[in-house]
C-alpha positions in Angstrom: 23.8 93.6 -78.8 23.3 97.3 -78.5 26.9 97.6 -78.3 28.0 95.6 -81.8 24.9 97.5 -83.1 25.8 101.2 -82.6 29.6 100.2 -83.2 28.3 99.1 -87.1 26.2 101.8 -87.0 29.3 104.0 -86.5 31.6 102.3 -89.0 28.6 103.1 -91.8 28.2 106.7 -90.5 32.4 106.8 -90.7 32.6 105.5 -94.3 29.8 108.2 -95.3 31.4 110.7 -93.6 35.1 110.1 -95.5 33.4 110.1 -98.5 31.1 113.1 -98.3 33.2 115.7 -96.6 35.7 116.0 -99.5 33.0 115.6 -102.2 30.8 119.2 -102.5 27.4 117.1 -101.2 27.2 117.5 -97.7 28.9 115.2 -95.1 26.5 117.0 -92.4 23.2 116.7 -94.1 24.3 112.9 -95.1 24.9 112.4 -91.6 21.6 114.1 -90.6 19.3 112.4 -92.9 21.4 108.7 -92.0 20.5 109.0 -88.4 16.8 109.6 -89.2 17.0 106.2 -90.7 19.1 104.4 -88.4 19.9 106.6 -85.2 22.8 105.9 -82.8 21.3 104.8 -79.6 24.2 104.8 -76.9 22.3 106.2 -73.9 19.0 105.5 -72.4 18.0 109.2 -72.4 16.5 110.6 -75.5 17.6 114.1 -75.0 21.3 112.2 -74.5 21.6 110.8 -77.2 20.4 113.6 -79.2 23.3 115.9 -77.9 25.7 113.4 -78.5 24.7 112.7 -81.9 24.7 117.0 -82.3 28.6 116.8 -80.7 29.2 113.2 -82.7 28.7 114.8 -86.3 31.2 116.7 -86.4 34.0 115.2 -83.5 33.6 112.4 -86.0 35.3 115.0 -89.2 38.5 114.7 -87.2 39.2 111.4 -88.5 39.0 113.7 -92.0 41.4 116.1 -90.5 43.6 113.8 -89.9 43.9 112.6 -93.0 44.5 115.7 -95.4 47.7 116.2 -92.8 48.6 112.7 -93.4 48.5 113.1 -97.5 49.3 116.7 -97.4 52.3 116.5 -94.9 55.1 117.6 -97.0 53.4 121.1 -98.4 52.1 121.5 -94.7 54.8 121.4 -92.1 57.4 123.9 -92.9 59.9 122.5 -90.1 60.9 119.6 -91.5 65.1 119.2 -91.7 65.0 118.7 -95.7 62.9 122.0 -95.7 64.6 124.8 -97.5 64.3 128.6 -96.3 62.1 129.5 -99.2 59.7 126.6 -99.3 59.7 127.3 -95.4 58.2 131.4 -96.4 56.0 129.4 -98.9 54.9 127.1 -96.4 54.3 129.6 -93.6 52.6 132.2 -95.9 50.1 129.2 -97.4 49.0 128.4 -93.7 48.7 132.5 -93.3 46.0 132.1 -96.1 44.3 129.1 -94.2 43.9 131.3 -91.2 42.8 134.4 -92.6 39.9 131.8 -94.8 39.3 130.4 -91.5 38.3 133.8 -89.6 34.8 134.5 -91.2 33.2 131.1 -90.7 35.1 131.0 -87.3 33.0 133.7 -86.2 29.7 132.8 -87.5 30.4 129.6 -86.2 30.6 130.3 -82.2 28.0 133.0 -82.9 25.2 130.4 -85.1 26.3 127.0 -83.5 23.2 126.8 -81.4 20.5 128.1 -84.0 21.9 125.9 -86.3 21.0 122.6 -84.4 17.9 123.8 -83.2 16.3 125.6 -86.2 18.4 124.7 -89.2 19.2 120.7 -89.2 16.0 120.3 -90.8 15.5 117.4 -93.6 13.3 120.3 -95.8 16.3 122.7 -94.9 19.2 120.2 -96.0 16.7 119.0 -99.3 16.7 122.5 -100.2 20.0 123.7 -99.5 21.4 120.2 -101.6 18.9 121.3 -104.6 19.9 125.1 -104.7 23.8 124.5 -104.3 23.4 121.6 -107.0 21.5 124.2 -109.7 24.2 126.5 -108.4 27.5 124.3 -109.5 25.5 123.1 -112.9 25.2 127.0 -113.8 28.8 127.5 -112.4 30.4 124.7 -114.9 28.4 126.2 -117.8 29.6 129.4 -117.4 33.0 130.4 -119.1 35.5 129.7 -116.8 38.9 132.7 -116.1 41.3 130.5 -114.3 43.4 132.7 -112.2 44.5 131.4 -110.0 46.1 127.9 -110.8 48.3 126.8 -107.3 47.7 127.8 -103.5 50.8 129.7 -104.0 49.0 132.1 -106.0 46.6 133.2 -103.1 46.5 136.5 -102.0 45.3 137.5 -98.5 41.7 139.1 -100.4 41.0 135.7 -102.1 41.7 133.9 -98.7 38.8 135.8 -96.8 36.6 136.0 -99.7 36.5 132.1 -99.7 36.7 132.1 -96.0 33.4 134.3 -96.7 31.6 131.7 -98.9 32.8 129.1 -96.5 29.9 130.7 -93.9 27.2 129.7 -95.8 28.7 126.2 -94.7 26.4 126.6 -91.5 23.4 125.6 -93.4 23.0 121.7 -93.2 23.0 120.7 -96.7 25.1 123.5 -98.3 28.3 121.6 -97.7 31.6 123.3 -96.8 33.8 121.9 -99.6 31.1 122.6 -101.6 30.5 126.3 -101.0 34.6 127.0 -100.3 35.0 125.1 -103.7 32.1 127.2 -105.8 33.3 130.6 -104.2 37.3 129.6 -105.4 35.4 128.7 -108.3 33.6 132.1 -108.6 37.0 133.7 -107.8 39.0 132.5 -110.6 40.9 129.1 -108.9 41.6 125.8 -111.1 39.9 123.3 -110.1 42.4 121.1 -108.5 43.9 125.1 -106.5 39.9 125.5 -105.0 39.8 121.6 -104.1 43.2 121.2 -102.6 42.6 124.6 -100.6 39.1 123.7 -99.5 41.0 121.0 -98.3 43.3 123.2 -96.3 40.9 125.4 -94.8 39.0 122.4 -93.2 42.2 121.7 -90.9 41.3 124.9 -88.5 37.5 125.1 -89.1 37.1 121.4 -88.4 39.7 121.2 -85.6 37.7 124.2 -83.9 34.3 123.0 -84.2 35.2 119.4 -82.5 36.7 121.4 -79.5 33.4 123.7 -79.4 31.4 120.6 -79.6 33.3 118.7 -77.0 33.4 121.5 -74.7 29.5 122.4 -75.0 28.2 118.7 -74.7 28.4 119.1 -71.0 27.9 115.1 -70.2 30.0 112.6 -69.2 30.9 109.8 -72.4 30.5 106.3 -71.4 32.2 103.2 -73.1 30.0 102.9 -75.5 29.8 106.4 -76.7 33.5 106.9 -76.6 34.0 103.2 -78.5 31.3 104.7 -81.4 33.0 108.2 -81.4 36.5 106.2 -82.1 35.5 103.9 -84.9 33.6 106.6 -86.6 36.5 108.6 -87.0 38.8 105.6 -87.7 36.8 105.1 -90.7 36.5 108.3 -91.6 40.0 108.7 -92.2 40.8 105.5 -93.5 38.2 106.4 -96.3 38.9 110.0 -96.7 42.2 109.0 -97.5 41.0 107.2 -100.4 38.6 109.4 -101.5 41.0 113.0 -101.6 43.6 110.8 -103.5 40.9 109.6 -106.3 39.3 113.4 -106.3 42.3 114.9 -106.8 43.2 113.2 -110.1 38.8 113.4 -111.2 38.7 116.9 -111.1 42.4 116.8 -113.3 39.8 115.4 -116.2 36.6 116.5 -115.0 34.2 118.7 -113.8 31.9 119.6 -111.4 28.6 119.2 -112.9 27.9 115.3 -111.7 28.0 116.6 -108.0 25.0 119.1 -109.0 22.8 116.3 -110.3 23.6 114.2 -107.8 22.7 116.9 -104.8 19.6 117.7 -106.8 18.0 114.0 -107.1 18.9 113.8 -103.5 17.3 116.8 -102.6 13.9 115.9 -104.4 14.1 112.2 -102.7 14.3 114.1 -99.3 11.1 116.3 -100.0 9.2 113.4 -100.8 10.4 111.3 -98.0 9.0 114.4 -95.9 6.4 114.6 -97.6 5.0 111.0 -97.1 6.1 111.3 -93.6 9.4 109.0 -93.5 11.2 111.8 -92.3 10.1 114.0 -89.8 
């Protein structure tokens, strides 16, 4: 029974977890709040399961990875046969970009990984970070907007980092790394579709990475269970991210970003007063 249970359990935590990661709202601080509610019990020890629900949240994003190289194939693998020298330097110089965003919240990463499950995956931590980003993209869509920067073959190696350097603040439960990579492009000058589609680029490494650090820190031994929940979380993860980058992409064509805002803030204010009235620790 425990079995089917954290196995459903997984599947929801999955379906969240495509949607949220490519939406600026938090997969993390979704994931967070979700297990306060209904945690994933696979081992008998406490502390156990606490570590691997710290290493699950974010080996589960792989499924995510996996799905923006499925979709995105084409403009990301430069050896391809029907690949022509030029789109081969275009290809090769966009994933040149991805690395050079990748290097600041690389760093902060293996420095802050431990402070930030210990001291930051707070619900008052993730309330406030969703209500603060949320005021931040409302101001940021009411501002006047200098698109310059329309496709990710427009990058330059300074715009790379400098989202690479809004991508940091990623760290903080909450603050959501699409999110912050999206408002910094924003910030810089991107289109909308140019900061989504390379938000989406830059998650390849930073994800990738952080799974590996996770895996490799854990220190315990899965059993069937835990490696059966880890597997159908990210199976539906990418089965939904798939859906969800396809329908983005062609929203933010016609749209802005404003509803995302709203929608961090009321879920912000709901979190406080869950803490508040003792819900959530």
């Amino acid at each position: 029974m425990n079995f089917i249970l954290n196995i459903l359990k997984s599947l929801v935590f999955g379906v969240v977890q495509g949607v949220t990661e490519w939406l600026p709202i938090s997969s993390t601080g979704h994931l967070i709040l979700m297990n306060a509610f209904m945690p994933l019990k696979v081992f008998d020890d406490p502390e156990m399961n606490t570590a691997f629900f710290d290493m699950y949240k974010v080996v589960i994003q792989f499924g995510s990875i996996l799905a923006v190289l499925v979709l995105y194939w084409k403009k990301l693998w430069p050896f391809r046969a029907d690949v022509k020298e030029r789109q081969k330097k275009n290809i090769l110089r966009l994933w040149l970009m991805i690395i050079v965003a990748t290097i600041p919240a690389g760093i902060a990463g293996l420095l802050l990984d431990d402070l930030v499950d210990s001291v930051l995956s707070s619900a008052v931590v993730i309330a406030l970070a969703l209500i603060i980003y949320g005021v931040l993209f409302i101001w940021m869509e009411n501002k006047e907007r200098v698109e310059k920067i329309r496709t990710t073959g427009n990058i330059t190696i300074k715009d790379a980092f400098l989202v690479g350097c809004f991508q940091m603040l990623a760290l903080i439960p909450g603050t959501s790394r699409s999110g912050s990579t999206i408002l910094g492009a924003s910030l810089l000058g991107f289109a909308r579709p140019c900061a989504a589609e390379f938000s989406f680029f830059m998650a390849i490494p930073v994800m990738l990475g952080a799974s590996l650090l996770k895996i490799f820190k854990m220190g315990i031994s899965l059993n069937v269970t835990a490696v059966f929940v880890l597997l159908v979380g990210m199976v539906s993860a990418f089965a939904v991210s798939v859906l969800v980058i396809r329908n983005l992409m062609a929203y933010i064509r016609k749209h802005d970003f404003k509803i995302f805002g709203v929608y961090r803030i009321i879920l912000g204010i709901i979190v406080l007063i869950f803490v508040a009235m003792g819900v959530i620790a």
